[in-house]
Structure formats: C-alpha cells, structure tokens
N, C-alpha and C positions, 0 to 999 in steps of 0.2 A: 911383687911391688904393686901390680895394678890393684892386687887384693885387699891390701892394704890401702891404696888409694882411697878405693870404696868403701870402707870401713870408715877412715876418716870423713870423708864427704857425707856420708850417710848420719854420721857420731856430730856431723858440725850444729853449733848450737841453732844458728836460721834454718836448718832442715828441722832438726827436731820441736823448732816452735813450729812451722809451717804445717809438720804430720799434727801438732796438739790440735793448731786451730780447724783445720780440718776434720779431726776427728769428733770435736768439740762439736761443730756444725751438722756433722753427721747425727752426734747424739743427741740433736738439740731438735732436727726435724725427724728423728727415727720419736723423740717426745710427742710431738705435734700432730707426729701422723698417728702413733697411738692416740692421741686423747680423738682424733678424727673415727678412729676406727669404733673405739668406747660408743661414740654419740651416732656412729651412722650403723654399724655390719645392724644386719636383719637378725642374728641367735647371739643368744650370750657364750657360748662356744666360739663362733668365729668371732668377735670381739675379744677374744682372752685369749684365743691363739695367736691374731695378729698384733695385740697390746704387747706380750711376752717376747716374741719375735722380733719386732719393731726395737724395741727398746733394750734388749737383750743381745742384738745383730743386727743395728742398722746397715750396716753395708749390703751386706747378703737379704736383707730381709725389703728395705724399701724398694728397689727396682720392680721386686715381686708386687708390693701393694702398689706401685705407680699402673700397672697390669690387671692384677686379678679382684685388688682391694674395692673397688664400688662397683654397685651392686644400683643404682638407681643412671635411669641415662637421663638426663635432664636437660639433655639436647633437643631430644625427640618431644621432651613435655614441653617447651618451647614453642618447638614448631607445628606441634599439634594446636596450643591454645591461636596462634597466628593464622592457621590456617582456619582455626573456627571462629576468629573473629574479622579475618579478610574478605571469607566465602560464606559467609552465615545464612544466605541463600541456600547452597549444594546443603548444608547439615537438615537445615529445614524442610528443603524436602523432601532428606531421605528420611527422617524424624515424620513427616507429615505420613507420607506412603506406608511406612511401617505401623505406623497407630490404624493406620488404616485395613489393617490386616493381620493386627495385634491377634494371638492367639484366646481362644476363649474355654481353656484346660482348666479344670478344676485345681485349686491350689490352698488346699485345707493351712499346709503347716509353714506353708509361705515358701515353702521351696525353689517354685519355682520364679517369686520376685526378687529373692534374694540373688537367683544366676544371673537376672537380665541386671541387677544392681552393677552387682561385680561385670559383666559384659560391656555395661554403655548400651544395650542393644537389645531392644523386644523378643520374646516368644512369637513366629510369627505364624500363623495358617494358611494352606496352602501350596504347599512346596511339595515336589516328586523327587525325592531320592533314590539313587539308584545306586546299589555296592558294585564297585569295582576290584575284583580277585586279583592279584598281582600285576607285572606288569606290561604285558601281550591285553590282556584287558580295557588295562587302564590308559595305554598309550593309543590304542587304538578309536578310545572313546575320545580324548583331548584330540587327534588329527583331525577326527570326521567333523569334530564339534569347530576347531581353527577353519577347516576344509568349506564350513558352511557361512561364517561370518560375513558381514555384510558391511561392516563400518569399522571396529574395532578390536581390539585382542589385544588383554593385558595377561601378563606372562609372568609366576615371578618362582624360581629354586634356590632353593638354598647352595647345592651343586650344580653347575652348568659345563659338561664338559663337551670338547673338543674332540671325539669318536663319534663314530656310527649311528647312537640315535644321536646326539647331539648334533649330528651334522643333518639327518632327516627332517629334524623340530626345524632345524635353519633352513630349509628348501620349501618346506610347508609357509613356514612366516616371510620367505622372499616373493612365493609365490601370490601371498594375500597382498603384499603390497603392490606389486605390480597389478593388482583388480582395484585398489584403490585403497582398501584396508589400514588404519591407520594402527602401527603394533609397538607398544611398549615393554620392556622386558630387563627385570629387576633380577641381579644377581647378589648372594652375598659375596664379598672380595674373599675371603676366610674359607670359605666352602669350595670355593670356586676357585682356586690358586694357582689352578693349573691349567685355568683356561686361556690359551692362546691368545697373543694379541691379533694371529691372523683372523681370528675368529671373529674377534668384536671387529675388525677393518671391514669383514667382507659384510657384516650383519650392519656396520654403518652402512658403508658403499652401499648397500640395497635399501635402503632407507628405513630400517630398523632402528628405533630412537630406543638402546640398550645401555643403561645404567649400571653399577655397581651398588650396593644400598649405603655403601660409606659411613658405616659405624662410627670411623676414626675421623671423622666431620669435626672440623671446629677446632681449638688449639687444645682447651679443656679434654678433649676425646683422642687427643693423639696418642696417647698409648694404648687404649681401650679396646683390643683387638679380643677382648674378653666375652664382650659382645657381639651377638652374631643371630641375623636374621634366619630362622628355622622353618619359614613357611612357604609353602608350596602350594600355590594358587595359581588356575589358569579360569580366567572369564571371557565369554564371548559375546558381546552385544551388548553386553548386562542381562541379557537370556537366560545362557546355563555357565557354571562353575564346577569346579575340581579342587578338591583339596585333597590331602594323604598324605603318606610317609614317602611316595617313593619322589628322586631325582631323575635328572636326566645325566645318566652313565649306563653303558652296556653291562655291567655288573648287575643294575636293576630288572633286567632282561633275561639275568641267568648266562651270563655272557661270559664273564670271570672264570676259567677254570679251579682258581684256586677256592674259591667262594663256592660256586655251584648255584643250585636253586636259591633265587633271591624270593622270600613269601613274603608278601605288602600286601595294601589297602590305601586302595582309594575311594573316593566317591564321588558325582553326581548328582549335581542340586539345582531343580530348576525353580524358578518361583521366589517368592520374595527374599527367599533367605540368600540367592546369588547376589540382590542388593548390598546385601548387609557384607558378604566376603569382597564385592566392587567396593567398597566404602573402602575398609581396609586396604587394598590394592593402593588406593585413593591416598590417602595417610601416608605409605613407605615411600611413593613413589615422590611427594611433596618434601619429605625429608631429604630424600634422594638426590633430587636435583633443584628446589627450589623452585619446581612450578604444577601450576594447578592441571589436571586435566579437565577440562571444560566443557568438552563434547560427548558426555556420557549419556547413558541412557538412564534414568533411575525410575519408569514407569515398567517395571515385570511384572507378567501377566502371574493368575494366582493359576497353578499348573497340576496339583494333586494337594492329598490329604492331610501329608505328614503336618505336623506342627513342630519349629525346627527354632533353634538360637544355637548364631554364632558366636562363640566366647574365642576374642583374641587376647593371647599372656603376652607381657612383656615386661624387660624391668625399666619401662617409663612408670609403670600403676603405680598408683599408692598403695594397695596393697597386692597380695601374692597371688593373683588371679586363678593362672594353672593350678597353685594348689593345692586353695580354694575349693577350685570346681570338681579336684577327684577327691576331696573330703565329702565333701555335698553329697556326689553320685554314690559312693562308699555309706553314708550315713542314710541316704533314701533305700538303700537293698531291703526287701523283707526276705525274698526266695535266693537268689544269685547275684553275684559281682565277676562275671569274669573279665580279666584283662590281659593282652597282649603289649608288650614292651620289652627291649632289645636290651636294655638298659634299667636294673633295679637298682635304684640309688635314694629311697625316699627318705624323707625326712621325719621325724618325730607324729609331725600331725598325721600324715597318713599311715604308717605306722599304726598308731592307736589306733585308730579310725577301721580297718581289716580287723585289725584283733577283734573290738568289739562288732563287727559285723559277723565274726564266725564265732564268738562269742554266743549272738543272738540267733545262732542256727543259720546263718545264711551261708549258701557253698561257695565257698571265694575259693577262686582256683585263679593263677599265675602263669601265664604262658610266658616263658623265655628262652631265647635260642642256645644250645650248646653248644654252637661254636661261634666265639667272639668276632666279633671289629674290629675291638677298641678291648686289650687285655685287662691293663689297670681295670676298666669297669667292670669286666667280667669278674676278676678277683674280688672286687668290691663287695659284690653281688651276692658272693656266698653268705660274707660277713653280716648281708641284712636277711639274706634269707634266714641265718640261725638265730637273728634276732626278733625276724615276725613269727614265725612259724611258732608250731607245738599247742594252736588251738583250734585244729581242724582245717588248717589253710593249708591246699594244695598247690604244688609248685613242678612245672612242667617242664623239660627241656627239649624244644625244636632239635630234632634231629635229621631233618629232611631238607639243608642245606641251611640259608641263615634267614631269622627269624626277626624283621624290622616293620613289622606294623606296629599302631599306633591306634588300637582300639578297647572299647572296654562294654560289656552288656551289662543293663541292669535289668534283675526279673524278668519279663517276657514284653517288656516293651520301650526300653529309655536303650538307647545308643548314644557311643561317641565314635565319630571318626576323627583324626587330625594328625598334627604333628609333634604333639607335646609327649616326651615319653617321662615314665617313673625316675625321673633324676633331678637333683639339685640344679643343675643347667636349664631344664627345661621351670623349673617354680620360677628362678629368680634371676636366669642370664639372657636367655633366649628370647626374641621374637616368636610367639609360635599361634596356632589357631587349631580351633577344634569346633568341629559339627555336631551339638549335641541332637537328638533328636527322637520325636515321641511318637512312632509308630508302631504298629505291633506288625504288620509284613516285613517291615524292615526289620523289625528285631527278631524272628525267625530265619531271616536271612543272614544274619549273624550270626545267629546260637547254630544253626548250621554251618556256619563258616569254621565256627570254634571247635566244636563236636570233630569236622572232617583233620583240624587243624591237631587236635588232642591224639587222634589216631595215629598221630606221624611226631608222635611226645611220648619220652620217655618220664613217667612219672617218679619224680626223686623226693627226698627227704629231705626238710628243712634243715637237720645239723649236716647233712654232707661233708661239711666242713670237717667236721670230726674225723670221717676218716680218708683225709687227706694227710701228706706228709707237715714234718714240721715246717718246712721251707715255704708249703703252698698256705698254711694256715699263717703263717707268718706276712706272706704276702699281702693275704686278704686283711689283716688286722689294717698292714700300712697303709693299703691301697684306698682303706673307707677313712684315713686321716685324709685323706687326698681329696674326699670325695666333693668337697665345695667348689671343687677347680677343674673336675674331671670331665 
C-alpha cells in the first residue's frame, strides 16, 4: 500500500509539472553556462567538452563548472588595479628602484623583453643567488636568514602544517616578535586544511598577523576552491628572499616513512630581485586581508652579479604567463633544456615547443619521480610521455625517494628556480613564481645538481606505456581526459 501510495504521489500531475519545470531550468542554465564556457575556457577542447557536458547533463555536469569551469580570477585583477591606484606611490618606487638596476644583457631576438613583458617586472643586475639542495639546506638557510631580521618577515606556503618543523618555523617567528619584528604569514586555506586552529590561536596570541590567502573571497568566488595560491616565498628585511618547491611539513625533511627522501630546491636571492618577490608578497597579502603593508623596505642593496627576473603566473593574467615562460626558455636552448617536475601534464604549446628543441639537436632530458603523490597525475604522465617522446627526448625516473623540485637549465647559463611545475594547474590555475636567472656559476651549480640527480634516475622509454597492462594503459588514457582539473 505505501508503494503504491508513492507511485501515485510521484504519477500526480503537480509533481510531474514541478519535475518538468525544474528540469526545464536546469536545461536552460546547463544552455547558458555552455554558451559561457564557448566564449570564456582558454582551448577549444575544454570549451567542447564542457559545452557537450553542460547541455547533455546538466545536473551532473553544472555543480562541476560552478567549481572547476573558470579559469580567470577577476577578483584578484580588481584588487590588484585598486591597490595600484590607491598606492601608486609603493609601485613607483619599486618601478623607480628597479629601472635603476635594470639589467644591461645583450638581447638580440628580444627574448629577453618579451619575459619582463609577460613578468610586469625588469631584468634586474646585481643580485647573489644562492642554490638551496633539499630540505635540511633550505630550512636552515630561512631560520638563520628569520633569526637575523631586524624589522620584518613575510612568510607565505602553500602547505602550513601543524608538526615538528611547522611548530619550529612557529618558535623562530614568536621569538622575532617578542625583539620587536613585525611578521606576516600567508597560507593557502586548500593546501593548508589540516592546519589546526590551535595553531593559528597560539601564532595570533604571540602576535603573528597570519592570514589564509582566501581564494573563496567575495560571493562571485565562493565555490572557487579551484584556485589555489602555489607560492612559497620567505623575505627578510626586503634584504634576502627564498622561493622553491618545498613546504612546511616534516615529509619535506624526509620525515614520512612511507615517502622517504623528499629531493627539492630552493633558493636565495639577495639584491634587487628580493624587491621584486617583496612586491608579490605585497599583492597576495592586500588580496588577503584588504590592507596595505606600509612599512617595507624597497631600497636593496645591489649584492652580486647575477642578472635575475622574477616571473609571477596566475590566472588573474591575461595571458598564460607560466607557460609562456617555459615555451620561451624551451625555444632559447641551442645546447640543453633540462627540467625537473613531479608532475608532466603539458599542454600543446610546450609540447611542440621540446619536440622542436630536440628536433634542432638540443639534449632535452626530463627528470620525473617514480614514485607518485598524486596517482591520477602519475597515470597521466605516461599518456604525455608517449605523446612527446620519440625525437631524442630523454625521460628520467627519480628513484631515490620522491622527486618535487621545480627546476629547469638552459645551456650553460639561464636557470629557473620556482614553484610552477609541467601541468595544466600550474599555466592556468595556480598562483605560482619562478626565479629565472642569467648566471653562469649558477648554472653549473645546477647542471651539477642535475648530473648528481640523473645518477639516482632510472632512464626510461617514452612509450613505457606500451608495455604496461591494459587496465594501466586504460588508466592513463582516462586519467590525461582528467588532466585540466588535475
């Protein structure tokens, strides 16, 4: 009887108009958000797969584009153009300082004005870089560097966690405040999700002004968890700066047993180009909370030779900055392209871009870790490897626990250090930054780095894929439909 109850109730005609009009509405903005998707996705692929989708299964399919569907933050371009017309003072004279110290590199094919284009941000001369080998290195270089501060310390990871170094980073920055030190320190919510509220109470209570970088800001951005700040910057004074791959979790320390050795990079920058990563600092932290920091320092001394620009990616740009800038580096090789990344997910233009680099004789070789993070990408991984490969491109596999730096050499003297790795996330989702730079010691400290790094690589075959089972090839086909979201 009840079953029949429900059949009737179900069968009644007001139920059944009420599913039509709803359904109707569904159809109607599952239309709307395809013609949105038509006129905004960045590839005519993700445009045709969410048009299809959208209008094919609105139910199932809109939740998804309320999420993953845009690809521009227009938040952040907001409050970027506001803050450069509220403080039009701070731009000017980081703008003034850096023309000041503009690099004076030879630049036949325009190469190099077309990076600072894309950048926002001069070539600058002057600056001492310093490579930072994993993370005993690199952590020890940000304490002593926090340790010596005098006025200030901005702080920002993408992961902030609540262990062992995360609680040592928190004793170091309680203890500058208590000298007087004034310390800001920029998490993303997304990366960071498992950081403790007792963590932020205690990092308040000591007078730690510790933000979240709140992607989901604003009503427009409340599902937008899509977006996630990826950059890992630590500044002292406006003196010296730190960027790289690694976070703060004991995992990055090699701490993980299931992980093992964690291999990263970082670096050390003193000299004008710490200006230029304080700038940026500047920017998330103004998004962040709605106010300016004031008390900077933006007068750094010129401290060594290198000639360095910082290129920050995001998807506030108008165009695809990150990459952009490893098309460029990829197209400048005449002798070597090598590159480390966790994560091979490129897209079309870099793609070509390799080909024709080993095409034209140059050794492009691929360092990637063989054992995954994040499996979906790993899977993914193969699907592009069988797709670049087969024109002299070698392809590595980290087997000396896992493999997240975030570098790449060109020829014997162009470096990149950063956070931006080989994936669709990092062109067009991510906040992320990267150290490019034109020194030739540096860049022997690199090709060393890599050289020692290839030692602890097993060298694999582009179709690998091949002789894997059908279930794994199967995987990797699905896992590279995935890959705009991965």
């Amino acid at each position: 009887m009840k079953h029949d109850s429900l059949v009737e109730a179900l069968t009644e005609p007001s139920t059944l108009g009420l599913a039509a009009a709803i359904y109707a509405l569904l159809q109607i903005a599952g239309i709307y958000a395809a013609i949105h998707a038509v006129f905004n996705a960045r590839s005519s692929q993700g445009s045709t797969a969410w048009a299809i989708a959208l209008i094919s299964a609105p139910l199932i399919a809109l939740p998804f584009y309320f999420v993953f569907g845009r690809n521009r933050f227009l938040g952040y371009v907001r409050s970027r153009r506001m803050l450069d017309s509220e403080h039009a003072d701070v731009i000017r004279q980081v703008n003034s300082f850096c023309d000041g110290v503009r690099s004076t590199l030879p630049d036949a094919r325009g190469t190099l004005r077309s990076l600072e284009l894309l950048a926002h941000l001069p070539f600058t001369r002057g600056n001492k870089v310093r490579l930072l080998v994993d993370g005993e290195a690199a952590f020890e270089a940000i304490f002593e560097a926090i340790d010596s501060a005098k006025d200030y310390l901005l702080v920002q990871f993408f992961i902030l966690r609540d262990d062992q170094l995360g609680r040592k980073l928190q004793q170091h920055l309680l203890r500058k405040v208590q000298d007087g030190v004034t310390v800001n320190v920029l998490f993303d919510e997304i990366g960071s999700h498992k950081l403790s509220g007792r963590y932020l109470r205690e990092c308040r209570a000591g007078g730690i002004d510790i933000r979240p970088f709140r992607t989901t800001k604003g009503l427009s951005n409340r599902f937008q968890i899509n977006f996630r700040n990826h950059r890992k910057i630590v500044v002292a004074d406006g003196r010296i700066a730190f960027l790289g791959g690694l976070n703060v979790g004991d995992e990055y320390l090699g701490r993980n047993p299931r992980v093992g050795h964690w291999r990263d990079t970082f670096a050390s920058v003193e000299g004008p180009a710490a200006d230029a990563l304080q700038l940026i600092f500047f920017e998330d932290w103004h998004w962040a909370s709605g106010e300016v920091l004031d008390k900077l320092d933006w007068q750094v001394q010129v401290s060594g030779d290198a000639d360095v620009l910082v290129v920050p990616g995001s998807p506030a740009d108008r165009l695809e900055t990150c990459n952009l800038m490893f098309v460029s580096a990829i197209n400048s090789a005449t002798k070597r392209f090598w590159i480390a990344s966790p994560y091979f997910v490129p897209n079309d233009e870099v793609v070509a871009a390799l080909q024709l680099a080993a095409l034209r004789g140059v050794d492009v070789r691929i360092l990637l870790p063989a054992n995954p993070d994040h499996f979906l990408v790993y899977l993914a991984s193969f699907s592009y490897m069988q797709r670049t490969g087969g024109n002299g491109i070698r392809f590595y596999r980290y087997t000396d626990g896992f493999m997240h730096q975030k570098t790449f050499l060109v020829d014997d003297i162009a470096t990149g250090i950063g956070t931006a790795n080989l994936d669709t996330r990092s062109f067009r989702l991510n906040f992320e930054i990267t150290l490019l730079t034109i020194d030739r010691t540096l860049a022997e400290d690199v090709k060393a780095m890599f050289e020692n790094d290839f030692q602890s690589s097993t060298l694999v075959r582009h179709d690998a894929l091949e002789q894997r089972s059908f279930l794994f090839r199967l995987g990797a086909k699905g896992a590279r439909l995935l890959s705009p979201i991965l």
